[in-house]
LUMKOLTOR-140186 format. One line per 2 residues: for each residue x, y, z of C-alpha. Coordinates in Angstrom, 2 decimals, decimal comma. Layout:
N
X/Y/Z | ... .
***
This chain:
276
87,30/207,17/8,44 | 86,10/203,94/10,16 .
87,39/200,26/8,31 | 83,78/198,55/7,19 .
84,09/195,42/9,56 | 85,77/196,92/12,58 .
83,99/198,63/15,37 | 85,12/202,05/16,01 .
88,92/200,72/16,21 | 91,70/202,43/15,17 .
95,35/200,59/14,74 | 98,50/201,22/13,53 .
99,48/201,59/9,87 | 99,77/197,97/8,84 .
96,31/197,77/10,26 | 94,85/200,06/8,08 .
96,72/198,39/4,72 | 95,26/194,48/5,93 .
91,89/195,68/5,79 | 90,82/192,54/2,95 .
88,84/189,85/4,08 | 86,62/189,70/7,77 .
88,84/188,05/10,58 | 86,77/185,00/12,07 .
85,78/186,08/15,63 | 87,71/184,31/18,28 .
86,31/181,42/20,17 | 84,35/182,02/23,35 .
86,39/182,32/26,29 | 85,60/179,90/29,13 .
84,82/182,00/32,28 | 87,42/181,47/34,71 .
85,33/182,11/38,04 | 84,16/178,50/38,07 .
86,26/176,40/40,65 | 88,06/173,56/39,03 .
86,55/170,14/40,31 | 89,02/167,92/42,21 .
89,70/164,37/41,25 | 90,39/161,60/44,25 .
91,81/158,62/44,11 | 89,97/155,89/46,28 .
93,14/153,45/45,72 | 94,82/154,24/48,95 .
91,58/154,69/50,83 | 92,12/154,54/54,61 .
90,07/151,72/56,47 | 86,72/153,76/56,94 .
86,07/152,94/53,38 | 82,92/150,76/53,11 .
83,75/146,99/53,01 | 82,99/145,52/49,27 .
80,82/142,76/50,84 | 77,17/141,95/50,21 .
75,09/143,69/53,10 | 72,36/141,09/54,40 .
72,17/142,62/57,60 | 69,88/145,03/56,04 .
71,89/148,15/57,80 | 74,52/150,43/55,95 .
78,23/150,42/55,39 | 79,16/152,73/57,99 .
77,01/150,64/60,68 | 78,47/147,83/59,24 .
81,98/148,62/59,62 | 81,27/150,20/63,80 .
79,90/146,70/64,68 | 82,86/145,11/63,37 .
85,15/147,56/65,59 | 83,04/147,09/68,26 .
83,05/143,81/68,18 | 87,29/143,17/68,08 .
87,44/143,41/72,20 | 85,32/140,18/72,21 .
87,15/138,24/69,38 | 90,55/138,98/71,72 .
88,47/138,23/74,55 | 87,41/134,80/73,22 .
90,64/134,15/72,26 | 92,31/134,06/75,51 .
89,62/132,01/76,83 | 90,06/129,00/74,23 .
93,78/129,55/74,95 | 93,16/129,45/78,91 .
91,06/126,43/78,51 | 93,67/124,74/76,17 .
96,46/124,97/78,52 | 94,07/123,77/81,69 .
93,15/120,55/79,39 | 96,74/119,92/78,59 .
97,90/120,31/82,29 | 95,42/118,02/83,51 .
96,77/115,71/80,94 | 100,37/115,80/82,49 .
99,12/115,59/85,79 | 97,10/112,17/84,81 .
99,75/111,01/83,23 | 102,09/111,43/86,51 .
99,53/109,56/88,67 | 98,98/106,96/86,58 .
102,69/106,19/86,10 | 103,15/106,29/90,13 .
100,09/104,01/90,77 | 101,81/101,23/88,68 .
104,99/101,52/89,79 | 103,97/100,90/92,95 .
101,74/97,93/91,86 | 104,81/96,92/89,93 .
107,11/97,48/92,81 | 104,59/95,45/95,41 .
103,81/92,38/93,12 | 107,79/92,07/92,96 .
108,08/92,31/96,95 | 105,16/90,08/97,02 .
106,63/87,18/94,74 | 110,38/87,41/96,22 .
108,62/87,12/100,04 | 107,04/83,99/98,72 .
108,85/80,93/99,29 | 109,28/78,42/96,16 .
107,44/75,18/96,70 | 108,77/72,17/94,94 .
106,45/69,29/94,96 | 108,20/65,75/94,86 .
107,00/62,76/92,17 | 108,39/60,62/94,94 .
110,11/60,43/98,39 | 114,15/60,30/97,76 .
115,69/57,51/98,74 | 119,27/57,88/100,11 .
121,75/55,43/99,38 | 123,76/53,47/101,92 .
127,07/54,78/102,07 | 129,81/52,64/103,18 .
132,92/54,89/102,46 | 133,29/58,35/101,92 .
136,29/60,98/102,38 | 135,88/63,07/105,76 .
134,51/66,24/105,61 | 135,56/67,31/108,83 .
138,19/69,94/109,32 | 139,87/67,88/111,87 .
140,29/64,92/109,54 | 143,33/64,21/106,96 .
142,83/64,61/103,52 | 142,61/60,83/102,36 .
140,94/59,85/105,68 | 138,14/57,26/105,12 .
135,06/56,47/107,42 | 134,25/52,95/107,50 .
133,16/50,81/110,07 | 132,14/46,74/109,39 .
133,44/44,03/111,31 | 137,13/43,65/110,33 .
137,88/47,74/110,42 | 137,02/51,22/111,33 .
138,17/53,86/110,28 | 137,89/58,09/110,27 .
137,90/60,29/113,19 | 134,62/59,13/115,25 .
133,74/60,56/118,72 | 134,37/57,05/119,63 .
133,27/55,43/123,34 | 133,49/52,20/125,20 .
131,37/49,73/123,82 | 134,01/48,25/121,81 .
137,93/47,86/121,31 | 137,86/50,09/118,04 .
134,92/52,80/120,08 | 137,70/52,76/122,65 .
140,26/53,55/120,21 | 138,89/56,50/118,62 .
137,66/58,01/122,05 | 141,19/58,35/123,19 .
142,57/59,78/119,78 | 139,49/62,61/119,88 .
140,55/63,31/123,53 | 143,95/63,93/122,32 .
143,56/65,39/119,07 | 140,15/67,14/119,28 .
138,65/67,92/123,15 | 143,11/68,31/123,90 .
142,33/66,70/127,37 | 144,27/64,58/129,24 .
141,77/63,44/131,29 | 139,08/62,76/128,45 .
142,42/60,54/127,59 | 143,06/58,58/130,23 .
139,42/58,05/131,26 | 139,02/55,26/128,28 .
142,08/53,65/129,66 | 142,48/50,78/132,54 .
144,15/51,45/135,90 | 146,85/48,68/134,95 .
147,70/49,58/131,82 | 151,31/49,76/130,10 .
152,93/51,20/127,41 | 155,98/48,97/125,64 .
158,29/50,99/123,37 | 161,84/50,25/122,62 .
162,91/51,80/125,23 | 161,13/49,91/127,54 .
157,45/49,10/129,48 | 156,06/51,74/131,85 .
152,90/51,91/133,34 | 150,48/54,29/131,45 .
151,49/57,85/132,41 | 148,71/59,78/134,32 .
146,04/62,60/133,18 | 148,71/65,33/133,87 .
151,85/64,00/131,99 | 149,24/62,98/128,99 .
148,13/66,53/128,97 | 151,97/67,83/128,77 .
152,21/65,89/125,61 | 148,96/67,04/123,96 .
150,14/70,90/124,97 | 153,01/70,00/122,65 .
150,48/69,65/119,22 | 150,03/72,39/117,46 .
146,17/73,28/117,59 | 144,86/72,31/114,32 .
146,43/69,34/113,53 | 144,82/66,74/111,77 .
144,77/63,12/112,11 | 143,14/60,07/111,06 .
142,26/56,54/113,04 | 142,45/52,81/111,01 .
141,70/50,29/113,55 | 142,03/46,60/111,88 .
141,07/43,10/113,90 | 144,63/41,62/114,93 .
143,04/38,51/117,07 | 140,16/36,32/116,57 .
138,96/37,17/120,25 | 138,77/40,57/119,57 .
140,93/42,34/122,32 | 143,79/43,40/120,31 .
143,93/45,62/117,19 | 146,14/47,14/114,92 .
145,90/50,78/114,44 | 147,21/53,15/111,90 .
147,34/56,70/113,45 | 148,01/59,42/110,32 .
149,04/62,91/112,22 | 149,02/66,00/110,03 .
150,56/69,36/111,86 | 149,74/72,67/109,99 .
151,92/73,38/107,63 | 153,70/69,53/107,40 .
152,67/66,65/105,34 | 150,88/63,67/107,22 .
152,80/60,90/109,26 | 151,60/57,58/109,94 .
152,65/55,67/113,19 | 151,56/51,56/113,63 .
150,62/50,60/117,22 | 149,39/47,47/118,81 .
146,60/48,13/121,29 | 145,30/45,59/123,82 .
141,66/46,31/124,82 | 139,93/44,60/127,94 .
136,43/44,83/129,20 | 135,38/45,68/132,56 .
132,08/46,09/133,46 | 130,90/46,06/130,49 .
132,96/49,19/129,32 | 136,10/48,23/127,20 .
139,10/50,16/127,98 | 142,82/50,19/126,59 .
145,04/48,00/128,76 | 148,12/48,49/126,62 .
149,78/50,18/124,12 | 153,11/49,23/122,21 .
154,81/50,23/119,31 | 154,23/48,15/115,90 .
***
């Protein structure tokens, strides 16, 4: 017999005994044949998402984005151009530069030339006046150290080329001969015919061009000497000279002569020579 509450079921034993109060019908099952809807995440969305900017273009996302892909060639593009055109300006910079730093060193370099080829000119307040010398030390190489040139009317001294318009002139021409031009004629021209030479060994006439040139062969070359003629008689024909001789290498030695001059047409010539 059928359980009030049951449809047409039949159960086991313990069924049958629990057959109190009406078991609440189950819930409705949810049909399973639906398909399940998928959730995505948009946090890792590659970049074809639409950008979250405000369109004012008027044109959609998708449009929006190909313009700005299309558009990438020509950024790059403009890119290398300001970068080419950067590079030219600073290149032309250097290369100013370089020019500009040759053009004035060569100005530089010219105006220097210039000035240095350009003689000094010093202008003068006033003429100069030179001073009257009446002694000074030689500065001839031929002449002694302490060797003075002076010439007044009571003595001359220094190493003067000397000639024949006066006893001292006369003098000094024969010393230069001997000393200076070494000639024995030069010598003996600026002596008289006559003349004699009186040493303690005797008086001989003057010796000729040839023996005077033996003796001058004998100085060394360079030797040095120095001529004092002083006034030894009131009519002027004989003189006392001091001859200082200096060979390289010695110290100086003075000899003291007597020397007679005489005048002859008007050229004054030794006549004698003796020692003092």
């Amino acid at each position: 017999m059928p359980i009030p509450g049951t449809a047409d079921r039949s159960g086991d034993w313990e069924e049958w005994l629990n057959q109190g109060a009406r078991q609440p019908d189950p819930p409705p099952v949810t049909p399973t044949s639906r398909m399940p809807v998928r959730e995505y995440d948009y946090s890792d969305e590659s970049p074809a998402r639409a950008p979250q900017i405000v369109d004012r273009s008027g044109g959609s996302a998708g449009s929006r984005l190909r313009r700005s892909r299309s558009r990438r060639p020509d950024d790059r593009v403009r890119r290398d151009k300001v970068l080419s055109l950067l590079i030219l300006v600073g290149v032309g910079i250097v290369i100013i530069s370089v020019v500009l730093t040759v053009l004035h060193t060569g100005k530089r370099t010219r105006n220097t030339t210039t000035a240095a080829s350009v003689p000094a000119v010093v202008e003068d307040s006033a003429p100069a006046v030179t001073p009257p010398v009446t002694a000074a030390a030689s500065p001839a190489p031929i002449a002694t150290a302490d060797c003075e040139h002076r010439r007044d009317a009571d003595e001359v001294s220094g190493t003067d080329p000397g000639g024949t318009s006066s006893g001292p002139d006369a003098i000094l021409a024969f010393e230069r001969a001997y000393y200076v031009q070494r000639s024995g004629s030069a010598a003996r021209a600026v002596v008289t015919d006559d003349a004699t030479v009186t040493s303690s060994l005797g008086s001989s006439a003057f010796p000729p061009a040839e023996n005077i040139q033996r003796g001058i062969n004998q100085i060394p070359v360079g030797t040095r000497y120095c001529v004092q003629v002083t006034r030894g008689s009131t009519d002027g024909s004989q003189w006392e000279v001091r001859l200082t001789q200096q060979k390289p290498g010695e110290q100086p030695h003075t000899f003291t002569q007597i020397v007679t001059t005489r005048t002859i047409s008007d050229r004054t010539l030794i006549a004698a020579i003796k020692e003092g």
